[in-house]
C-alpha positions as CSV (number, residue, x, y, z in Angstrom):
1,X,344.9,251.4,87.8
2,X,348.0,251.5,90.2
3,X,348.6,248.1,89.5
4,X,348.6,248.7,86.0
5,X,351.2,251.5,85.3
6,X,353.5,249.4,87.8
7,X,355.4,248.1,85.2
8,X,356.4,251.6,83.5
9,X,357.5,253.0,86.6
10,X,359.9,250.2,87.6
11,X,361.1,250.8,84.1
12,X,361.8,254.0,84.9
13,X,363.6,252.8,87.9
14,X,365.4,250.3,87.1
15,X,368.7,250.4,84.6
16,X,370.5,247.9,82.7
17,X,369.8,244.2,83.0
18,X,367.7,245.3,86.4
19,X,364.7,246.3,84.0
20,X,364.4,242.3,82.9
21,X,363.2,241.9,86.5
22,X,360.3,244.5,86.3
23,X,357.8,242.3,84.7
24,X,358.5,239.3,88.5
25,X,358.4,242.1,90.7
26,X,355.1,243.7,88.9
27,X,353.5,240.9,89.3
28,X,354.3,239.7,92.6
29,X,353.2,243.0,93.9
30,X,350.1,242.9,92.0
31,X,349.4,239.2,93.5
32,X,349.9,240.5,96.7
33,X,347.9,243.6,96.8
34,X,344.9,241.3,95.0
35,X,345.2,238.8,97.5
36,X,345.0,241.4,100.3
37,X,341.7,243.1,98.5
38,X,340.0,239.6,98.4
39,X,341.2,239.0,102.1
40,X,339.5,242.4,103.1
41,X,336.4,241.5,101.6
42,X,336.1,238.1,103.3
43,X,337.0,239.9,106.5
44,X,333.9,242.5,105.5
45,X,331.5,239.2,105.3
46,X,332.7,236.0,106.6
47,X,329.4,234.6,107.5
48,X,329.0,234.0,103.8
49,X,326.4,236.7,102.9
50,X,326.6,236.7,98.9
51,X,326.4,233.2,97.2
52,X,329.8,234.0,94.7
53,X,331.5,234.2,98.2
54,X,332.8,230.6,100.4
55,X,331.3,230.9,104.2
56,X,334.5,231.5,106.0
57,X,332.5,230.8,109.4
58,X,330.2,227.5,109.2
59,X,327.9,229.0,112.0
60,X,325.5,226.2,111.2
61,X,328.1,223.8,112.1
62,X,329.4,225.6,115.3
63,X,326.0,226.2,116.9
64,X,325.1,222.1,115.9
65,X,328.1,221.3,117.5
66,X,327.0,224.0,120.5
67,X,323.8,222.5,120.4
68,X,324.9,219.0,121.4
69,X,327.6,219.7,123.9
70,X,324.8,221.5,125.6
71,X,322.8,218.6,125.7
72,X,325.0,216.6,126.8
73,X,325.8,218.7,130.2
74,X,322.1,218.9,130.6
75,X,322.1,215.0,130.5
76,X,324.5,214.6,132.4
77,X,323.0,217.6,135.1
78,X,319.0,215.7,135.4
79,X,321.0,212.4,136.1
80,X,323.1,213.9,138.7
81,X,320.0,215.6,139.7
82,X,317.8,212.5,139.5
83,X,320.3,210.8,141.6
84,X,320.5,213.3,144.4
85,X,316.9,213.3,144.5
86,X,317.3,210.0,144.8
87,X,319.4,209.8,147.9
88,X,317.0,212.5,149.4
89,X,314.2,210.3,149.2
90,X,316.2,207.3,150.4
91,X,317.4,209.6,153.6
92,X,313.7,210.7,154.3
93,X,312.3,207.3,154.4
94,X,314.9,205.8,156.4
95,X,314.4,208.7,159.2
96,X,310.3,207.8,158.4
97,X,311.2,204.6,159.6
98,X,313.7,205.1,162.3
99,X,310.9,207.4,164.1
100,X,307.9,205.3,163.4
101,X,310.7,202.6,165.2
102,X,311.3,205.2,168.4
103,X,306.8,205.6,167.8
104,X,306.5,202.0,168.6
105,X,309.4,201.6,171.1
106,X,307.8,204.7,173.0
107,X,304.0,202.6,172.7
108,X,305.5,199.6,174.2
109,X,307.1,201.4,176.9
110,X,303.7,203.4,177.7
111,X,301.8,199.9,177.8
112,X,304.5,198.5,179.8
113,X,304.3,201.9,182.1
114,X,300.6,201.1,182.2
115,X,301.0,197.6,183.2
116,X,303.0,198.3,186.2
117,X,301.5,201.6,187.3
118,X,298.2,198.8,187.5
119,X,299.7,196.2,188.9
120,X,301.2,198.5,191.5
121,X,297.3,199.8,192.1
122,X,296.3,196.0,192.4
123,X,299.1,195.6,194.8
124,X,298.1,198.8,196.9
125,X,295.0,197.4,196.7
126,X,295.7,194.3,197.8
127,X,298.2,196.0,200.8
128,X,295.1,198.2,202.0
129,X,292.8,195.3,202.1
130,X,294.7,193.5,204.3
């Protein structure tokens, strides 16, 4: 409606050869305030709701791509995870083995204690026999 009786009022307006540009300017302003209704309605609905209206937002493309950057860092998280484990269980059995080392060092020194604490009783012995 307002765009419609434009035209007569810039007539009204306008004197002389000015009045030639009323049909531009009507226009112009009529594209303008069209192309601002349309942009209000797309602001309204931009995830596409009715099917005569273009999906402003592809969600289905943003989550998809979402979707597979968070894959990604979850990838990449169980093989940093898999690796620390990794050097965990790598740490644990070396100390296994460094103690089961100090186990057997500790044995031979106990048999060697042994040995000389007898051999000290055969030589006591031996002393008190005489």
């Amino acid at each position: 409606l307002w765009t419609g009786t434009l035209p007569f009022v810039l007539v009204g307006c306008f004197h002389g050869w000015q009045r030639l540009i009323t049909m531009p300017v009507s226009t112009f302003i009529s594209y303008a305030l069209f192309c601002t209704e349309e942009l209000g309605h797309l602001i309204e609905e931009p995830f596409g709701a009715h099917v005569d209206r273009p999906e402003v937002l592809p969600l289905q493309r943003y989550c998809d791509s979402l979707q597979a950057d968070l894959d990604e860092v979850n990838r990449v998280e169980q093989r940093a995870l898999r690796s620390m484990e990794e050097v965990r269980i790598q740490k644990v059995e070396e100390a296994a083995e460094e103690a089961l080392a100090e186990a057997e060092h500790l044995r031979e020194e106990e048999v060697n204690s042994s040995a000389i604490q007898a051999a000290a009783k055969a030589a006591a012995a031996v002393v008190a026999a005489e």
